[in-house]
C-alpha positions, 0 to 999 in steps of 0.5 A, spaced: 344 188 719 338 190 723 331 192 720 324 191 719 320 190 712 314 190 710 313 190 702 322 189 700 323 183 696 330 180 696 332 179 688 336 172 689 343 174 691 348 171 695 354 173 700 362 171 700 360 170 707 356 165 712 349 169 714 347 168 721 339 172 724 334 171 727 328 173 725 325 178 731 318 179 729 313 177 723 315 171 719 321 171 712 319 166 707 324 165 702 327 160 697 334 157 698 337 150 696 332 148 691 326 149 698 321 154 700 323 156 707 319 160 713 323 163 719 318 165 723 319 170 730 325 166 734 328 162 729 335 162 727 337 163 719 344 160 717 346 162 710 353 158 708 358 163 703 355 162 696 348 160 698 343 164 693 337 165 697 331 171 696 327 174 701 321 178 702 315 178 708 311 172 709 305 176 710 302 183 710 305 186 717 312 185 714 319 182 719 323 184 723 330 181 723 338 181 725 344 179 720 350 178 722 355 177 716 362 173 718 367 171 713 370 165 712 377 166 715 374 170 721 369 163 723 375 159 721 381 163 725 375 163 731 374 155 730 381 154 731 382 158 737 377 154 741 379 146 738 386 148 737 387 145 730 386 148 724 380 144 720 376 144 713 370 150 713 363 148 716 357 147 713 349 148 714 345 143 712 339 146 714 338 155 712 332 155 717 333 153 725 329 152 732 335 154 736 332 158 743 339 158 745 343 160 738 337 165 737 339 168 744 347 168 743 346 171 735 342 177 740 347 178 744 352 179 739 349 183 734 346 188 740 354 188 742 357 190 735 351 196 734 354 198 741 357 203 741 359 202 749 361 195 748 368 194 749 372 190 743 374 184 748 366 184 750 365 183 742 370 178 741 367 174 746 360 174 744 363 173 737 368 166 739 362 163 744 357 164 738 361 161 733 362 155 737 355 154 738 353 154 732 357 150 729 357 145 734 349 145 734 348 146 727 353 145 723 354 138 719 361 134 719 366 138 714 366 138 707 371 134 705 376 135 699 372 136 692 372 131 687 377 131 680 372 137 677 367 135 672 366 137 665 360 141 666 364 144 673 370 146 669 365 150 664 362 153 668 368 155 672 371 159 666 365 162 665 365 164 672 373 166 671 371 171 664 366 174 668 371 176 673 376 178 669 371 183 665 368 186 669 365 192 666 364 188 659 358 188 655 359 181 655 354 176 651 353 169 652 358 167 645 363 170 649 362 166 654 362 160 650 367 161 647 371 162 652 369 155 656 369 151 649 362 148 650 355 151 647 351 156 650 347 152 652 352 148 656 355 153 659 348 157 662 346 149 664 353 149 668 353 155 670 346 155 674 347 148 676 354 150 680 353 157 683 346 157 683 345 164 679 344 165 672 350 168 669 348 175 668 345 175 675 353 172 679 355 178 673 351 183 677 352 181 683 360 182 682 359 189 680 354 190 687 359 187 691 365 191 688 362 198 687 360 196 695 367 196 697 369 202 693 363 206 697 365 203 703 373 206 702 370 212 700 369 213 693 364 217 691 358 213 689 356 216 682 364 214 681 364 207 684 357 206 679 361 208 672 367 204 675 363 196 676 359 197 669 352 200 671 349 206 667 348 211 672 347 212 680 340 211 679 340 204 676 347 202 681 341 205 687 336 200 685 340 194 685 343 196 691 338 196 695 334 190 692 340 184 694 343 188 700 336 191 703 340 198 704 341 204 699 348 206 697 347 211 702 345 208 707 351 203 707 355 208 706 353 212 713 353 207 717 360 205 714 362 211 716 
């Protein structure tokens, strides 16, 4: 991702990757962890898988910033090349760093993705070196196995579970509940306090990530709209481009 806004404002959102960018120019204010945070010009942003966060200008003359997107077990494979042992996947205590240095390696990673002059062994050195650094000069010690589940993790995990298996459902909070075996309370209380998004929020944001990968394997966009449960183009269209900061369109050109 590479682009400048001045009036876009993220709806909350996260992403099944972790988010690495450094803001160019202007200032990005957000919300992410329960804290208000501001990346100003030079710093580095470092979102973990699943951190819900939102997004818009720190004031009227808008941000310019670079976004690189890396899946868990792409950081995971690259981790173990340069360590030689496999090890848990690392965590990022703070979304916001003052890095010159990491600024400066994600710079030079993002240009040589967008190259289309880079060659694949340039790109799969900036990718490995970059990863190396930000994990050793950011990230925190690896989490450590999860504890014996919660009453309320539970609740809100077969919460989750029902919203994937019915994707396209018109789903109510009773079905919900019932389905977790607690109030309807209890399971939108669970399910804020563990994923960070309401349900009917991670339920949208489900159906954006799935109709963004039917798009991006060509699936004509109406189509994918009609596919994940959203009531036409023009709505998928507005939900689209308020969490990924891109129209429908736009994603798929640049697949393309």
């Amino acid at each position: 991702m590479y682009a400048h806004f001045e009036r876009h404002v993220y709806h909350r959102h996260s992403h099944e990757t972790y988010s690495f960018g450094v803001t160019e120019t202007g200032a990005q204010a957000f919300t992410c962890r329960g804290a208000a945070h501001t990346s100003a010009a030079g710093m580095v942003m470092a979102f973990n898988p699943e951190d819900p966060h939102d997004g818009h200008a720190a004031d009227a003359l808008g941000f310019t910033y670079r976004m690189v997107h890396i899946g868990p077990r792409l950081l995971s494979g690259a981790l173990a090349d340069a360590t030689g042992h496999r090890a848990g996947l690392p965590l990022f205590a703070s979304p916001v760093l003052d890095d010159p240095a990491l600024a400066g390696a994600l710079r030079a990673l993002h240009a040589a993705l967008l190259d289309d002059g880079a060659t694949a062994l340039r790109r799969d050195e900036l990718l490995q070196a970059t990863i190396a650094a930000i994990v050793r000069r950011a990230a925190t010690a690896t989490p450590h196995a999860p504890a014996r589940p919660t009453r309320s993790r539970r609740v809100a995990g077969q919460a989750r579970q029902v919203l994937h298996d019915r994707l396209t459902d018109d789903l109510t909070v009773d079905d919900l509940a019932h389905a977790a075996g607690a109030s309807r309370y209890a399971v939108y209380r669970a399910f804020r306090s563990e994923y960070g998004l309401s349900p009917s929020d991670y339920q949208r944001q489900l159906r954006l990530r799935t109709a963004r990968d039917l798009i991006a394997a060509g699936t004509p966009i109406s189509e994918a709209a009609a596919a994940t449960g959203f009531a036409d183009q023009a709505h998928l269209t507005r939900w689209f481009t308020r969490c990924f900061g891109l129209t429908p369109g736009a994603y798929r050109r640049a697949t393309r």
